[in-house]
C-alpha positions as CSV (number, residue, x, y, z in Angstrom):
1,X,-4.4,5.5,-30.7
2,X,-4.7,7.4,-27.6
3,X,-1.5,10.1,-26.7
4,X,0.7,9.0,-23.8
5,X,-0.1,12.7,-22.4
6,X,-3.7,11.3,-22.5
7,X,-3.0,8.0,-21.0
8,X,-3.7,7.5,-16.9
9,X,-0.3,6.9,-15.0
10,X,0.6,3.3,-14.2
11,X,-0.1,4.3,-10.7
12,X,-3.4,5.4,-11.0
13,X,-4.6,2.0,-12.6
14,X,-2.5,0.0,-10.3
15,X,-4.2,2.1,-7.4
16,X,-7.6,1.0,-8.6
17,X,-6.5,-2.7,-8.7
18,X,-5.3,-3.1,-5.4
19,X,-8.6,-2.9,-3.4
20,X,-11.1,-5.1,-5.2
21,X,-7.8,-7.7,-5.3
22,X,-7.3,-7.6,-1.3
23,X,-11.4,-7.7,-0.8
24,X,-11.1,-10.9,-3.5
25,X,-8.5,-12.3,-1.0
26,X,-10.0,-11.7,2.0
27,X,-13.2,-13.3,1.2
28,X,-11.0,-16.4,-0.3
29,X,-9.8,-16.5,3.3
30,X,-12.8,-15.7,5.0
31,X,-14.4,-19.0,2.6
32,X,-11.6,-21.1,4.0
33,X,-11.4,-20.3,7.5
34,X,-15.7,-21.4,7.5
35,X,-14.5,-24.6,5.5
36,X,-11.6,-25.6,8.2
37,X,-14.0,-24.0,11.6
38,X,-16.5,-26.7,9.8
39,X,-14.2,-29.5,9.3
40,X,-13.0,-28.9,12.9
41,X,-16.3,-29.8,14.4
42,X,-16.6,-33.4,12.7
43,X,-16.0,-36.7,14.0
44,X,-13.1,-37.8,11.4
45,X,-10.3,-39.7,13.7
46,X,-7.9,-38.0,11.8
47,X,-8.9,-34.6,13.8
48,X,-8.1,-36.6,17.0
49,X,-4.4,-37.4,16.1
50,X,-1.7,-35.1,16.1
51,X,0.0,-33.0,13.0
52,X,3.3,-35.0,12.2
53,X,5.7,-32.0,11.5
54,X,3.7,-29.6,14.1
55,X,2.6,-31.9,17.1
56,X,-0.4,-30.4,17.6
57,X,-4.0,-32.3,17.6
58,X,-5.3,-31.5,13.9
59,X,-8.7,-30.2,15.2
60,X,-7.1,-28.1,17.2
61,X,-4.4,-26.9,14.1
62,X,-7.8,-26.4,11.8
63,X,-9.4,-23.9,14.7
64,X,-6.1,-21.7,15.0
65,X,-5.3,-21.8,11.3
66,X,-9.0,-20.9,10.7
67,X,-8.7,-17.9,13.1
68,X,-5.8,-16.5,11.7
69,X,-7.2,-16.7,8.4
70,X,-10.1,-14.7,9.8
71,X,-7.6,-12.1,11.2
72,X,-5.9,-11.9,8.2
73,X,-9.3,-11.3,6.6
74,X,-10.3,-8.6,8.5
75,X,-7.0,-6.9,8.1
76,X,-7.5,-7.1,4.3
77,X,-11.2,-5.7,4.8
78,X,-10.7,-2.8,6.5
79,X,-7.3,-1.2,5.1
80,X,-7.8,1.8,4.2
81,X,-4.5,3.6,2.7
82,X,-1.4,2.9,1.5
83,X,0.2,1.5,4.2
84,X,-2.5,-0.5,5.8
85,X,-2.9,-2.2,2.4
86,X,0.3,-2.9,2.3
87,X,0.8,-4.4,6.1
88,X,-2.5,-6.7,5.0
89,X,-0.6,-7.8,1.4
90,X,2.5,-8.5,3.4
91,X,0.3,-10.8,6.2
92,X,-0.9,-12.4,3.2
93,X,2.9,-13.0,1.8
94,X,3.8,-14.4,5.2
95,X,0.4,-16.8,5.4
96,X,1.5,-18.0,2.2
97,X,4.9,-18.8,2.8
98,X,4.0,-20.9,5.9
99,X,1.9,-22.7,3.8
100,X,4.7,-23.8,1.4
101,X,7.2,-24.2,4.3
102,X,4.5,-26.3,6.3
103,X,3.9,-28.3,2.4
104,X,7.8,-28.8,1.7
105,X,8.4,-30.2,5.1
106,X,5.5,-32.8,5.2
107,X,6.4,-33.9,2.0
108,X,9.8,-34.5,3.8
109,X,8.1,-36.8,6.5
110,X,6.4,-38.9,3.8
């Protein structure tokens, strides 16, 4: 059993968590954004017709969400500190609430 004098601080391990996690994320989002920029460029009728809760044409909804996501991506890969790490986790927070705010009211519509 190893001494809690001996033991690294919570920080420290937390510290060396943070980074791989937000590169993990960022390429999630990079790997998304290709999948909607992709989608975008097909000939589904669906992309011609506009978002119910949003009134936007779909095609043009998968572009901008798939450019944000990029954005957000590049945040994520080039924070370096603290505080940039923490500005990119937050744009990640606030991507991810939209996402269940946009979810809970298209369910509504339905």
């Amino acid at each position: 059993m190893t001494p809690a004098s001996q033991m690294a601080p919570l920080s420290s391990v937390t510290n060396r968590l943070v980074r791989p996690f937000l590169l993990s994320v960022a390429g999630s989002l990079v790997l998304t954004a290709l999948a909607k920029s992709y989608s975008a460029t097909g000939t589904a009728r669906i992309l011609s017709l506009e978002d119910p809760l949003l009134h936007v044409n779909n095609r043009l909804l998968l572009v901008g969400l798939g450019l944000l996501e990029l954005a957000i991506a590049a945040c994520l890969f080039f924070a370096r500190g603290e505080r940039a790490q923490f500005r990119g986790t937050m744009a990640v927070l606030w991507l991810a609430g939209n996402f269940v705010a946009y979810r809970a009211g298209s369910t509504s519509w339905v």
